[in-house]
N, C-alpha and C positions, 0 to 999 in steps of 0.2 A: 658423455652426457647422461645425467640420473634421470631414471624413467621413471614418471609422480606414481605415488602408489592410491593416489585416489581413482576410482573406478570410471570409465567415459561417463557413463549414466549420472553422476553425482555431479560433472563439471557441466553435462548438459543440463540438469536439473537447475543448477546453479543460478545459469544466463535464463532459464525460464521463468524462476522465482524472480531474478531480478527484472524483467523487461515487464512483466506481470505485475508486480507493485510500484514500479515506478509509475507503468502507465494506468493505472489504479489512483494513483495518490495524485497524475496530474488531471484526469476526466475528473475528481471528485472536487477536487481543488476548483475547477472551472464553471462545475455544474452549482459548489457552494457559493460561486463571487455572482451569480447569475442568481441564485434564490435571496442573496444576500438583497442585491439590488432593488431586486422584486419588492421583497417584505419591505424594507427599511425607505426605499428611494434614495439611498446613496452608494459611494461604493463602501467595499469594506476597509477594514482598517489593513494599511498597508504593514504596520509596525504596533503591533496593540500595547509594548514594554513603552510606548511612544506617550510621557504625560500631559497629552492633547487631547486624547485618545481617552473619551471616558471610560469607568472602569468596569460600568455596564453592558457595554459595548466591546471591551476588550476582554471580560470576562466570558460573555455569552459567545465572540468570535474565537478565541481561544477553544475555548470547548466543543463547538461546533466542528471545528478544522479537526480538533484532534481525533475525534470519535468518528468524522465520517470517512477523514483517510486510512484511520485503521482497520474502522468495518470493508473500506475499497479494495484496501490489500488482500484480507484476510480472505474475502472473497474471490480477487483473481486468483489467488495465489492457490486457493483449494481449485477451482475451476484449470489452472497450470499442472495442480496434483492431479486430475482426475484423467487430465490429455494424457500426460506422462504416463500414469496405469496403463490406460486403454493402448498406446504406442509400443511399450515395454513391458506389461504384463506383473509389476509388482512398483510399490511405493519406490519412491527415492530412498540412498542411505540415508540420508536425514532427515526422513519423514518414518522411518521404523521405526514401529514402537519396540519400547522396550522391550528384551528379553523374547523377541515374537519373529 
């Protein structure tokens, strides 16, 4: 059996980035259907490619979704980075920077 040559630290970083953005993009996702509500009084559009769906409405919840799951991630995900340091004592390999 081939022994991977990726390093423990890199596969653990891995499941941390991912359990970290996912669970990122589903609180944002949930905290958006909840503001959505609020503001508007309905729910959000389930499917905004949906031509029911006006384009106001699927243009501003499109952009909404995308910007605030990305900002959710990027944020656990540094917050994931920072655990990681403090546990291990230097950045993930895929968070070195270059040439450093």
């Amino acid at each position: 059996m081939a022994k991977s040559k990726a390093p423990k630290g890199s596969k653990v970083w891995a499941v941390m980035s991912l359990v970290s953005a996912v669970g990122a993009a589903r609180l944002s996702k949930t905290v958006l259907d909840k503001g959505w509500q609020a503001a508007t009084g309905r729910k959000p559009p389930a499917n905004p490619a949906d031509p029911d769906v006006a384009m106001w409405e699927a243009v501003t919840w499109a952009a909404a979704t995308g910007a605030a799951v990305a900002l959710a991630r990027m944020l656990a995900q540094r917050r994931a980075a920072n655990y990681y340091v403090r546990s291990v004592g230097q950045l993930p390999p895929q968070l070195a920077k270059d040439g450093k």
